[in-house]
C-alpha positions in Angstrom: 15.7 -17.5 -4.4 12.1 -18.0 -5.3 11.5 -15.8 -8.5 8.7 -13.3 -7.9 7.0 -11.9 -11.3 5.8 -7.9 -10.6 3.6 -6.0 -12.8 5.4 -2.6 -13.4 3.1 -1.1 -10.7 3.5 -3.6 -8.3 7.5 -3.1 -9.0 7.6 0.8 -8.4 5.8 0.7 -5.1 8.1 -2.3 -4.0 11.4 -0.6 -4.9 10.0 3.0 -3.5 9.8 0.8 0.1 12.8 -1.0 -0.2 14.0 2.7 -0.7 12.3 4.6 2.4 13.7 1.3 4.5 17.4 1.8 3.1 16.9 5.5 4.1 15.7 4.9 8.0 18.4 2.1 8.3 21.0 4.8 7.2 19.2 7.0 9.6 18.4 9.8 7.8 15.2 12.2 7.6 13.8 13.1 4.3 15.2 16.2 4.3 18.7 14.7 5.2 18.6 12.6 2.2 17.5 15.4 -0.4 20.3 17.8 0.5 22.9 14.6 0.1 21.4 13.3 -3.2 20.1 17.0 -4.7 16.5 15.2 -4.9 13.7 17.8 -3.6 12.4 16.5 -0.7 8.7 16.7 -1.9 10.1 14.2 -4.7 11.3 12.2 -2.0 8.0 12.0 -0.3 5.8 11.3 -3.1 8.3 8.4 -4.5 7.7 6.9 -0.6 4.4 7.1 -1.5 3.3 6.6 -4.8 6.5 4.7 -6.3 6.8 7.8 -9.0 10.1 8.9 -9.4 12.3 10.1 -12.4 14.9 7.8 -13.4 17.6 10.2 -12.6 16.3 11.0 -9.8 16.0 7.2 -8.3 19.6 7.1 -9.9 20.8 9.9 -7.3 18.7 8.7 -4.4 20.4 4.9 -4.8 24.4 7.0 -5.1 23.5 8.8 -1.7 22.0 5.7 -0.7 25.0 3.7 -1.5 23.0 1.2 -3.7 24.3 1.9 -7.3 25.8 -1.8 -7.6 22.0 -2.8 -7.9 21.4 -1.0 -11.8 24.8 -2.3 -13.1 22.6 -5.8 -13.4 19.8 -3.7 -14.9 19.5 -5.1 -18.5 22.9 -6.9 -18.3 23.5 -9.4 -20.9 22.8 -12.8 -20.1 25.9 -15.8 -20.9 24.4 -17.7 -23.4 22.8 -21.2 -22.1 23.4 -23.5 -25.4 26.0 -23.7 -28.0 23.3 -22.5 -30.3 23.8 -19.4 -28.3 27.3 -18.9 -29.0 27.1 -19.7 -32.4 24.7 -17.3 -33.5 25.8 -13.4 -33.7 24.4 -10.3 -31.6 21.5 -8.5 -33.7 21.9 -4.7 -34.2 18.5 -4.0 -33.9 15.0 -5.6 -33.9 13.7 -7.5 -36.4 9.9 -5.9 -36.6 
């Protein structure tokens, strides 16, 4: 898998057309899709769009889309790579 670096813009408009695709292969209108997921339609339409969604929202839109498996790896933590790795402990918080 080639690996693909996005700008945060670039990202939202790619996820919002992987989205509308998921939708027409599950066959479902706009409409269909907001009354299964509780997303307002117009919502719908403008993250088809524009990319701009709420997080809660996308987060209902991938449920009724049956693609929640895909944020479980969202900020997952990585297995460490070197025995340095594993010998050093997990921070609690930043260090700036």
């Amino acid at each position: 898998m080639p690996i693909i670096f996005q700008i945060p813009d670039t990202l939202l408009k790619t996820i919002a057309t992987q989205a509308k695709a998921q939708r027409l292969a599950s066959n479902l209108t706009r409409r269909t899709l907001a009354e299964k997921s509780g997303v307002a339609e117009a919502s719908i339409k403008r993250f088809e769009t524009t990319g701009q969604i709420s997080f809660h929202s996308l987060l209902k839109l991938a449920f009724a889309l049956n693609c929640m498996d895909d944020f479980n790896r969202l900020f997952a933590e990585k297995p460490p790579q070197t025995i340095a790795d594993l010998q050093t402990t997990s921070r609690q918080r930043g260090s700036l």
